[in-house]
DRENMARKE-780317 format. One line per field, with one value per residue (C-alpha): residue number from 1; x, y, z. Coordinates in steps of 0.25 Angstrom, whole numbers, plus 5000, padded with zeros to 4 digits. Example, Ala and Ser with C-alpha at 12.3 -4.5 7.8 and 13.67 -1.06 7.14 Angstrom:
! DRENMARKE-780317
pati	c(1_2) .
c1	c(5049_5055) .
c2	c(4982_4996) .
c3	c(5031_5029) .
***
This chain:
! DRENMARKE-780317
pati	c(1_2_3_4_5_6_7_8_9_10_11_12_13_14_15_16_17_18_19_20_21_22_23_24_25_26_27_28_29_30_31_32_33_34_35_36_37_38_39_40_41_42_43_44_45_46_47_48_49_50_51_52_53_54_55_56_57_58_59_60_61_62_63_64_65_66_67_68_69_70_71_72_73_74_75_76_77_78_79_80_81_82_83_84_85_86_87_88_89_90_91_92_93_94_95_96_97_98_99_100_101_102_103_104_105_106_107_108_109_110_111_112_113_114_115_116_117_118_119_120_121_122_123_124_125_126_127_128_129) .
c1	c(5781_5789_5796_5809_5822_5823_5807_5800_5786_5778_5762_5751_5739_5726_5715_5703_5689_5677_5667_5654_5646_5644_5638_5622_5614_5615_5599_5591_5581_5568_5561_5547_5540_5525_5517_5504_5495_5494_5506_5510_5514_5531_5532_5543_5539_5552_5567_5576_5588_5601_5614_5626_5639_5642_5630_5617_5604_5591_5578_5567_5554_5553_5542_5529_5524_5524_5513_5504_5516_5513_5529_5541_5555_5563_5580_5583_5575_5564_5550_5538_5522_5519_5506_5495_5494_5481_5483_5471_5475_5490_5495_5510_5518_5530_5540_5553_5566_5576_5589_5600_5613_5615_5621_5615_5600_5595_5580_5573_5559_5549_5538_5529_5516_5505_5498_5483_5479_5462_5460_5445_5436_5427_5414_5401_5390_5377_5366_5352_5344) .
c2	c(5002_5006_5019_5011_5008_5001_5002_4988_4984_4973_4967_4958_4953_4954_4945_4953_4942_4950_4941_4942_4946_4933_4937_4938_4950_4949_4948_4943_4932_4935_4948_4948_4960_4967_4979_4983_4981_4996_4999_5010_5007_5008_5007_4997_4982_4978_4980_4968_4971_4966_4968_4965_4971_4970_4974_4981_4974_4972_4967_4961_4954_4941_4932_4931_4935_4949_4946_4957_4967_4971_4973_4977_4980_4992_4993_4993_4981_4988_4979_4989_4989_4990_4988_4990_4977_4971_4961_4953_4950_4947_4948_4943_4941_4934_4936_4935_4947_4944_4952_4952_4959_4955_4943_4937_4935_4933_4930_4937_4930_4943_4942_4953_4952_4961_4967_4970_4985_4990_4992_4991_5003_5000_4997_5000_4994_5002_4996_4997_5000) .
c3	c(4448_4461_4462_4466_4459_4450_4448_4450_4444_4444_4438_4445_4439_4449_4448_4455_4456_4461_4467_4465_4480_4488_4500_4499_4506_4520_4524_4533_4530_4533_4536_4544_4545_4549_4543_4546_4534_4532_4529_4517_4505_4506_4521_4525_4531_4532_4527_4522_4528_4519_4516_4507_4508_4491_4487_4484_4488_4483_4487_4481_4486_4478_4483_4482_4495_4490_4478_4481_4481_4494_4497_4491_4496_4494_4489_4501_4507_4513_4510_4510_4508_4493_4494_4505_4515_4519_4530_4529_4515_4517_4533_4529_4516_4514_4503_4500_4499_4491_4493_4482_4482_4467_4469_4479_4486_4498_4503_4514_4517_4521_4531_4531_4542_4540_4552_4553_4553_4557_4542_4543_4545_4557_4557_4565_4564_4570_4578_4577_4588) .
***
């Protein structure tokens, strides 16, 4: 109602359509990285960087280039060491990221090169005379 004379008024109807989010996370595709093979336990290799202006993330490493569990990948898309690294057994793994804003997903492929630390006591070997 309006404060005028004579008081006019008047009704609409409103028809409000949410749509759910369209836009997937904005993410690069691929994420190479190096870490010494003795690296700790929970130190960061790499850092999955997304974003998604609607949304919430989340990450989660789903391939099989991650078998042994020797990585795993924080809320906030840092992957770290989750168990100790031996590079003469495994010098790289490759696996898969996905990043998910709840409605959609997109794939980062993960490199991860492992470099050679002197982990071998030395040896001496004495000589007879």
């Amino acid at each position: 109602r309006d404060g005028g004379v004579p008081k006019l008024s008047d009704t609409t109807s409103l028809i409000v359509r949410i749509t759910p989010n369209a836009s997937p996370p904005n993410v690069s595709t691929s994420v190479v990285a190096i870490v010494l093979e003795n690296a700790n336990i929970g130190d960061v290799v790499a850092t999955i960087n997304a974003t998604d202006s609607e949304n919430d993330l989340t990450y989660s490493i789903t391939d099989t280039g991650n078998n042994d569990m020797k990585f795993d990948i924080t809320t906030d898309g840092n992957i770290v060491v989750l168990n100790l690294l031996d590079r003469e057994t495994t010098p790289e793994y490759y696996f898969t990221v996905q990043v998910s804003d709840g409605s959609n997903m997109v794939s980062v492929n993960v490199s991860i090169f492992v470099r050679d630390v002197n982990d071998n006591d030395p040896q001496c070997a004495l000589l007879s005379q």
